[in-house]
DOLUM-949554 format. One record per residue (C-alpha): chain; x, y, z. Coordinates in nm, 4 decimals. Layout:
<rs>
R   chaine       east      north         up
R        A          X          Y          Z
...
</rs>
This chain:
<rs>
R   chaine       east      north         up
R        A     0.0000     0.0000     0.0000
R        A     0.1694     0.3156    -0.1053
R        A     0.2026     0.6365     0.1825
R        A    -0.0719     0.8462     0.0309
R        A    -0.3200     0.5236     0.0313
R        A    -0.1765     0.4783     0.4018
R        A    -0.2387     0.8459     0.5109
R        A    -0.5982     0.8918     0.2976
R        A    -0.7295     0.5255     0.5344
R        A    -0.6083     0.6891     0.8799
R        A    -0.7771     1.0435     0.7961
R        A    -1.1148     0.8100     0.7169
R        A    -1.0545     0.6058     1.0307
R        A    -1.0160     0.9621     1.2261
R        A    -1.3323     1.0608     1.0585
R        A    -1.5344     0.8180     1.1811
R        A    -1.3859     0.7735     1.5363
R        A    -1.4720     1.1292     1.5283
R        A    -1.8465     1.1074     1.4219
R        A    -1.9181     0.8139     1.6302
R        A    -1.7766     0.9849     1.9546
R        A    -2.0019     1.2891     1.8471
R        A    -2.2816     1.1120     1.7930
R        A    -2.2533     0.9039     2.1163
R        A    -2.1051     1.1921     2.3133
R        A    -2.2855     1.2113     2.6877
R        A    -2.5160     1.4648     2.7485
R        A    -2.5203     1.8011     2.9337
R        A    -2.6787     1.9333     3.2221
R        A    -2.8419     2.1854     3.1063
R        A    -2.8904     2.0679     2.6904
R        A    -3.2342     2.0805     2.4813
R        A    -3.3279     1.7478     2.4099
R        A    -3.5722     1.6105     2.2308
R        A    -3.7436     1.2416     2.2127
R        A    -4.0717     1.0516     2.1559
R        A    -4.3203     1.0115     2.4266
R        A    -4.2994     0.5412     2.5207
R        A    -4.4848     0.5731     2.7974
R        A    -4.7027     0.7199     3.1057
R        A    -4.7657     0.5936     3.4229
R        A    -4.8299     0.7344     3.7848
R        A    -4.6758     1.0310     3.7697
R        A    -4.3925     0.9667     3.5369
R        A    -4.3403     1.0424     3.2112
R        A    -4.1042     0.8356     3.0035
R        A    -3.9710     0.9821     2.6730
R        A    -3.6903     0.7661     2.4272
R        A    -3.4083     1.0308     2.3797
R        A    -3.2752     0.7706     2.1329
R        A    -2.8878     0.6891     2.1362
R        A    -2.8312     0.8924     2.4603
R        A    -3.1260     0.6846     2.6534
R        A    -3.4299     0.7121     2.8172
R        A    -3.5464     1.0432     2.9969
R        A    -3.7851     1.0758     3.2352
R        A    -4.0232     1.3590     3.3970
R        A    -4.1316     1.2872     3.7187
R        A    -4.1843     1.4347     4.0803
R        A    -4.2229     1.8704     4.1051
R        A    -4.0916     1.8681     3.7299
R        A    -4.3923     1.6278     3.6467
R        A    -4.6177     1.8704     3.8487
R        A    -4.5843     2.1711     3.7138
R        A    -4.6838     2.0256     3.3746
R        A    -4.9667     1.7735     3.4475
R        A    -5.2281     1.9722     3.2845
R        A    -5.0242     1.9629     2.9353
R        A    -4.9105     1.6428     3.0584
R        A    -5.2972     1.5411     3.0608
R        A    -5.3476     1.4253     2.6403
R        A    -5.0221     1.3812     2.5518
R        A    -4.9599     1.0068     2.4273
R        A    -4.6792     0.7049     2.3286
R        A    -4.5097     0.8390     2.0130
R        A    -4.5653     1.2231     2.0410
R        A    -4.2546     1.4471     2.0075
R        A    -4.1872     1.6379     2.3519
R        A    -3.8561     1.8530     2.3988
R        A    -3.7006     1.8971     2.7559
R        A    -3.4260     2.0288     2.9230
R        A    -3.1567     1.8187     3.0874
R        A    -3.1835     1.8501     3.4933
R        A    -2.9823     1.5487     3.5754
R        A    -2.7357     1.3623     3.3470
R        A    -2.8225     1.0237     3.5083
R        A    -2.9769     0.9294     3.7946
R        A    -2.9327     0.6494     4.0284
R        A    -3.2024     0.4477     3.8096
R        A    -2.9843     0.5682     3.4929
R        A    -3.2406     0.7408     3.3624
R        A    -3.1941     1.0868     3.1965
R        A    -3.4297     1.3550     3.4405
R        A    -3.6095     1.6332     3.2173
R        A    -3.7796     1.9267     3.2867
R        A    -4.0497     2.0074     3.0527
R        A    -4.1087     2.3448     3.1130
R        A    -3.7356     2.4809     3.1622
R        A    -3.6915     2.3764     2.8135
R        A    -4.0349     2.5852     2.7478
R        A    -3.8806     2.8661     2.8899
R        A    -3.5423     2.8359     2.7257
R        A    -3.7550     2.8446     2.3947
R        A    -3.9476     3.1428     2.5154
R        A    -3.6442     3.3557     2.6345
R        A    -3.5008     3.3013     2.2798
R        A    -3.8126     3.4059     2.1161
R        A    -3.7766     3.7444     2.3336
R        A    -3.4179     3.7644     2.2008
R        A    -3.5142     3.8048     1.8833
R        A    -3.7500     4.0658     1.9131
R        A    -3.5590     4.2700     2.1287
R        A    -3.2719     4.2390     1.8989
R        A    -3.4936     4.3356     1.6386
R        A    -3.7000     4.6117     1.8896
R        A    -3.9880     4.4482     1.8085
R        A    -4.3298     4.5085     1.9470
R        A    -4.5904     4.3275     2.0780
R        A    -4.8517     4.2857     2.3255
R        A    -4.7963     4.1557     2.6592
R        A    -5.1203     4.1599     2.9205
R        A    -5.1107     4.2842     3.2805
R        A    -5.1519     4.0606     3.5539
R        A    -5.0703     4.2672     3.8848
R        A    -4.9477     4.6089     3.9617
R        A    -4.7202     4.7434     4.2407
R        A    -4.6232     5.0880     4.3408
R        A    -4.3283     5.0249     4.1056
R        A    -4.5176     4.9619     3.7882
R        A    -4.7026     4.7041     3.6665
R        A    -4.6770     4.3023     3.6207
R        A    -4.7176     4.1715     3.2560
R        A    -4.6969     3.8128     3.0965
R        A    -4.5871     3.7687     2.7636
R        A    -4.5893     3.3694     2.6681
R        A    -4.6532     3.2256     3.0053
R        A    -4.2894     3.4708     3.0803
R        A    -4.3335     3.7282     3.3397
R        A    -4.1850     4.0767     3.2913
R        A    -4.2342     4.4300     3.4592
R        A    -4.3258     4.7797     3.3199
R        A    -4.2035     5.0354     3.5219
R        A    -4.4157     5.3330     3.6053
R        A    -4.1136     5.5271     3.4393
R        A    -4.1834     5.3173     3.0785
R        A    -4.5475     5.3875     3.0636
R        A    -4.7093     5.6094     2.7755
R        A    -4.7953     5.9431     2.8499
R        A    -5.1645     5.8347     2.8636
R        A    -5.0845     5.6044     3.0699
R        A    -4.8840     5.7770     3.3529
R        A    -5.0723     5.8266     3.7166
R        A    -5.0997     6.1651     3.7515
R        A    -5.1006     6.1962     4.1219
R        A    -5.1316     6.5048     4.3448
R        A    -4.7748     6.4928     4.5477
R        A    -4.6544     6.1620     4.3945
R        A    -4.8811     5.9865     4.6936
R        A    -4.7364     5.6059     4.6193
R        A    -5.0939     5.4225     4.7585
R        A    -5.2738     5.6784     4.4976
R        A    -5.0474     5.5682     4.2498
R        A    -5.1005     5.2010     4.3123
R        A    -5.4503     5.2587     4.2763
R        A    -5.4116     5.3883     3.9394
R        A    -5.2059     5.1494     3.8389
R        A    -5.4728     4.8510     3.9792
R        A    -5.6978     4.9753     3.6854
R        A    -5.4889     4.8263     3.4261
R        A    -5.4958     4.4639     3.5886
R        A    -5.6565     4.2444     3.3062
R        A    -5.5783     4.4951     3.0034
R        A    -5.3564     4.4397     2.7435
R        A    -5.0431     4.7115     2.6251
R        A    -4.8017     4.6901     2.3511
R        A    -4.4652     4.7330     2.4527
R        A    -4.0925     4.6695     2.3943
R        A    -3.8370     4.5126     2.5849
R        A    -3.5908     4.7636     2.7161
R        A    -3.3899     4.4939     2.8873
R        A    -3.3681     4.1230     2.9659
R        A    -3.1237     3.9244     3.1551
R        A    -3.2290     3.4938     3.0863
R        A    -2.9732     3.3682     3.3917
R        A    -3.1262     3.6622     3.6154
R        A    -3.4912     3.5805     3.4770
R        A    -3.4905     3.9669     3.4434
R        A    -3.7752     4.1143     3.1752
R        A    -3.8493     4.4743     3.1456
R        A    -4.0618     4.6234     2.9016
R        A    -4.1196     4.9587     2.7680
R        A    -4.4429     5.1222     2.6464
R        A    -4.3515     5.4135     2.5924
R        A    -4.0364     5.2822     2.3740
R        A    -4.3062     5.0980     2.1408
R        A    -4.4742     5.4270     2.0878
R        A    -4.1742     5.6504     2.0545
R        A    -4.1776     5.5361     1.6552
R        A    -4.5780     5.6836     1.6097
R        A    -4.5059     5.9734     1.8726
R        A    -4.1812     6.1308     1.6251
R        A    -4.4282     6.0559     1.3366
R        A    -4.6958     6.2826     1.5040
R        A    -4.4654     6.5353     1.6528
R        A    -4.3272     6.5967     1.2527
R        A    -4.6501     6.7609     1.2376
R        A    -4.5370     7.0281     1.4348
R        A    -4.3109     7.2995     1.5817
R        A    -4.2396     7.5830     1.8576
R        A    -4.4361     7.8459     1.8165
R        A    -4.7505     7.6447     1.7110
R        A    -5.0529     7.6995     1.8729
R        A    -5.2650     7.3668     1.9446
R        A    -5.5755     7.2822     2.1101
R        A    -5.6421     7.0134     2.3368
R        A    -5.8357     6.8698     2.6574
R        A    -5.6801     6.9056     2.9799
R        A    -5.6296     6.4839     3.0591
R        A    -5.4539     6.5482     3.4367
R        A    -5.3523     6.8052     3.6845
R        A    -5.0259     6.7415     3.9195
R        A    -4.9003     6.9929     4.1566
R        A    -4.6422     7.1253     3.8986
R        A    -4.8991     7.1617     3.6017
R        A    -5.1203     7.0303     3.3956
R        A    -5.1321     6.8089     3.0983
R        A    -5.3051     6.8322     2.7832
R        A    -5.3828     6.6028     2.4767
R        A    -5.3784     6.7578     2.1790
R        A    -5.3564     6.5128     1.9038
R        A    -5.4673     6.1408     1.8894
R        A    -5.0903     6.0061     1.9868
R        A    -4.9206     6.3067     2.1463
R        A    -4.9500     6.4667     2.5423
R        A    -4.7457     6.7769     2.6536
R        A    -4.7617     6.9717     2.9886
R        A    -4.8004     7.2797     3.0669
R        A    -4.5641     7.3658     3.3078
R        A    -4.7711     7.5772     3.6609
R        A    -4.5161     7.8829     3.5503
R        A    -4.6240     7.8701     3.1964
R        A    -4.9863     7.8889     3.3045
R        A    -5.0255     8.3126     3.4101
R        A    -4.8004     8.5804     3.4508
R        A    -4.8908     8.6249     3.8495
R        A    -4.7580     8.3638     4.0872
R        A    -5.0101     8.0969     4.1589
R        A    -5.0794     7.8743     4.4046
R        A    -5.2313     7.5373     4.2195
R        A    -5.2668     7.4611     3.8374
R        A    -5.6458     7.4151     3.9450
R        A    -5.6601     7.7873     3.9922
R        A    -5.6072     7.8417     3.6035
R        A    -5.7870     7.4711     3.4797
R        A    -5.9794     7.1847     3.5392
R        A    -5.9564     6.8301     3.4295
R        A    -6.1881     6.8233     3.0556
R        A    -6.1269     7.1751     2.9733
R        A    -6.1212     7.2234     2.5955
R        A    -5.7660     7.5425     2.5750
R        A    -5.5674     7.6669     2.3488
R        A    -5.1914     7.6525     2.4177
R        A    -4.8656     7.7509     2.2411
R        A    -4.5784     7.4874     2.2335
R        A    -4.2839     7.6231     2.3771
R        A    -4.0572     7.3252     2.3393
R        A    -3.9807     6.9643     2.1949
R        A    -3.7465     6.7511     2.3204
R        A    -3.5401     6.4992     2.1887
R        A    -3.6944     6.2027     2.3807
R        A    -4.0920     6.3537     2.2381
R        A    -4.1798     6.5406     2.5534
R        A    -4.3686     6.8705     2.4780
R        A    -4.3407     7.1626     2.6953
R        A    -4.6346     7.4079     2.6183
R        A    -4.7840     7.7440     2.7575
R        A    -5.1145     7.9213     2.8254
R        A    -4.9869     8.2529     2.9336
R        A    -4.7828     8.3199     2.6200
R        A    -5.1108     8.3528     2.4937
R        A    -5.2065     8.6691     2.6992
R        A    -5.0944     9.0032     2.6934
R        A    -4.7540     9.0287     2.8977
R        A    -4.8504     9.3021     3.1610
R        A    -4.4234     9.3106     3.2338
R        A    -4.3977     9.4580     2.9324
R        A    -4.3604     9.8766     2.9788
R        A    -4.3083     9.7713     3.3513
R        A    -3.9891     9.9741     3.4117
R        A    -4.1442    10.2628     3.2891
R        A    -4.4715    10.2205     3.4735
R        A    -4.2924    10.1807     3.8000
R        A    -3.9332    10.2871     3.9267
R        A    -3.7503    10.2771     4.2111
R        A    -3.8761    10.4683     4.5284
R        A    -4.2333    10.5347     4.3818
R        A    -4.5337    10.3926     4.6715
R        A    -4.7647    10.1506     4.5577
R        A    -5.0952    10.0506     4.6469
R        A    -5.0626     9.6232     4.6935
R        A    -5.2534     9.3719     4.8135
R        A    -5.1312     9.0560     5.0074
R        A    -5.1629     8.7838     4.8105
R        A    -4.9691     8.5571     5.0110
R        A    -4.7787     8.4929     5.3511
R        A    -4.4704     8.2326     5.3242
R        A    -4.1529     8.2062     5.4998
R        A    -3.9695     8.4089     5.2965
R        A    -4.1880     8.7123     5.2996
R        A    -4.4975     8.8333     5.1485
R        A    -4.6336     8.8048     4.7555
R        A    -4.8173     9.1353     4.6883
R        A    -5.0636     9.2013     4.3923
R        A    -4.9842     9.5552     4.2458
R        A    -5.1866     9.4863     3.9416
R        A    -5.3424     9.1945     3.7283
R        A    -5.0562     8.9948     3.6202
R        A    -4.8011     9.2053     3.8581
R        A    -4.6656     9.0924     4.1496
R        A    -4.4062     9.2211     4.3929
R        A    -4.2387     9.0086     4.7129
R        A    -4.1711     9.2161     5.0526
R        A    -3.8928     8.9872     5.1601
R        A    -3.8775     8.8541     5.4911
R        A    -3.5290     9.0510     5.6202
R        A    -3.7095     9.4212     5.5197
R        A    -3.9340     9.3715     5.7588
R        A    -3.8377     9.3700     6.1485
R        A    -3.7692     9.0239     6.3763
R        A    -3.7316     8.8451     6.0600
R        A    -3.9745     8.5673     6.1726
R        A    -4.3404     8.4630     6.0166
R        A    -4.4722     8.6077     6.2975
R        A    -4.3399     8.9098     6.2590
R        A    -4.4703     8.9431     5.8864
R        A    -4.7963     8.8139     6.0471
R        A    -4.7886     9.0930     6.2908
R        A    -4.7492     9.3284     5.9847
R        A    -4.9493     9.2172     5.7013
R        A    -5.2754     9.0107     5.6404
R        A    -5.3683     8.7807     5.3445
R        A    -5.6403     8.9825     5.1243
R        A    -5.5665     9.2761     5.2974
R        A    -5.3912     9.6546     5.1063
R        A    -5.1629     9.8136     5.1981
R        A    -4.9095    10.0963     5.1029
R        A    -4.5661     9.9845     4.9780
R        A    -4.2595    10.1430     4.8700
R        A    -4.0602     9.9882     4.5165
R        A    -3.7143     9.9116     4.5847
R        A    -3.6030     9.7641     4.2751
R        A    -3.7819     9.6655     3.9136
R        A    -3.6361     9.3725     3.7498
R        A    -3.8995     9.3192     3.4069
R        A    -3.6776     9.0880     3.2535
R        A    -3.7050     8.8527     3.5661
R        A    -4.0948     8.9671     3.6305
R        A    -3.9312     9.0966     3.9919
R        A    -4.0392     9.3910     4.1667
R        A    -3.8648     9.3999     4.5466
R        A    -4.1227     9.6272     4.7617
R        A    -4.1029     9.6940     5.1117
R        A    -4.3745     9.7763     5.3758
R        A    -4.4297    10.1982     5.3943
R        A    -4.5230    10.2220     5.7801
</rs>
């Protein structure tokens, strides 16, 4: 037999020493197996893995499967996922519904690989967010990742009001995304408002600063208000944007269902529109420092007492503060002593400051 004959017959036998040890190479804890259902019988499932041997489900893995467990027959196909090689009755242990899962989390890869979206429903809520199941999977929506629409608006951020809103959605279904998954750390969190970013920068093309829109007032928070104004888009109107006077409460200016006009006074990268009602009214700053100059007296009345001193209505729209250290002790009481909510009195202009709406008064005795 000449050497290339010689060599050409040991690279075959290789081959096949090769092949055979692959093919009857032990299993894995932990592998995807598949095999054909042989048998069923008190609580144990039997299933012919073929040249690696017979598996078995059986015991809490037999369990928490019996009700798809319940038709299944001799010579179905079933895949499971290795749990123990080989146990002391050499049979290969499987766990039907890992191997579901394993499936499932590489379904999820894909679409969040591919930022894909889909609907997931909502089984439970927390002061957190809320509970949703996507292909018997669990994941979480934070309150953070909700749509606009969505989003508790809660006087003070009050968690157990929050909560409540959030128990509303129990039972409904949401499209989302998946902003991040972890399979070893069975970690799932999805995004709403990522699956409607694509529709919200479609809508928002639509328009720009300046615009004037009109909308229903959807919620009212302690910092402002928020208004729908088109079918997939929600801005707020910040509690400064709302009047030219210092207010107290958003509900002072609007209530929840109120049909306004308001101008849009920003867009921001991530969709979030900034709007304002009082750009829409006459600025009563403007002339100001003309109107009123240092040293004149004024005629004022208290709008409100705080720590820091007194707000004083001059005029509609104009306000002036008597702060706390022009006026003698330096405590509340002291201002309380001196001035009365509703009440007028006669005050003296210290300083004018239009371009910050300031005017700095203090108390003419």
């Amino acid at each position: 037999m000449s050497m290339s004959a010689t060599a050409t017959t040991n690279n075959s036998m290789k081959e096949m020493v090769q092949e055979n040890k692959s093919l009857f190479q032990l299993p894995r804890q932990g592998d995807i197996v598949e095999g054909t259902v042989i048998g069923k019988e008190s609580g144990v499932l039997y299933v012919d893995l073929g040249p690696i041997g017979t598996g078995v489900v059986y015991g809490i893995e037999y369990f928490k499967v019996q009700h798809e467990l319940k038709n299944i027959k001799p010579g179905d196909k079933i895949t499971g996922k290795l749990v123990e090689v080989e146990n002391e009755d050499g049979y290969r242990e499987l766990s039907l519904k890992k191997a579901a899962e394993e499936k499932t989390w590489q379904k999820l890869e894909k679409k969040y690989d591919k930022s894909e979206t889909f609907k997931v429903k909502i089984t439970d809520a927390n002061k957190g967010g809320l509970m949703a199941k996507t292909d018997n999977m669990s994941g979480f929506i934070p309150v953070s990742q909700l749509a606009p629409q969505h989003y508790p608006r809660v006087e003070g951020g009050d968690k157990n009001k929050i909560l409540e809103e959030l128990k509303e959605f129990v039972g409904e279904t949401l499209e989302v995304n998946i902003l991040d998954m972890d399979s070893e750390e069975g970690k799932l969190i999805f995004s709403e408002r990522a699956a409607e970013s694509g529709e919200i920068k479609k809508a928002l093309k639509k328009y720009s600063v300046g615009d004037v829109v009109e909308g229903e007032i959807t919620g009212i928070v302690d910092f402002g208000a928020f208004i729908k104004f088109d079918q997939m888009l929600e801005g707020l109107i910040h509690i400064s944007e709302m009047d030219w006077s210092l207010i107290e409460s958003p509900e002072d200016i609007v209530s929840l269902g109120d049909k306004i006009k308001a101008k849009i006074v920003d867009i921001a990268d991530d969709g979030k529109v900034s709007l304002s009602i009082k750009q829409l009214k006459e600025n009563p700053w403007e002339g100001v420092s003309e109107k009123y100059k240092q040293g004149d007296k004024v005629k004022g009345e208290v709008n409100k007492i705080a720590s820091y001193g007194a707000l004083v209505k001059i005029e509609d729209g104009i306000q002036g503060l008597v702060h706390i250290s022009e006026l003698e002790g330096h405590t509340m009481e002291d201002i309380q002593k001196k001035l009365e909510e509703g009440k007028k009195y006669e005050f003296e202009i210290i300083s004018v400051d239009p371009e910050d709406y300031k005017i700095a008064l203090k108390l003419v005795e």
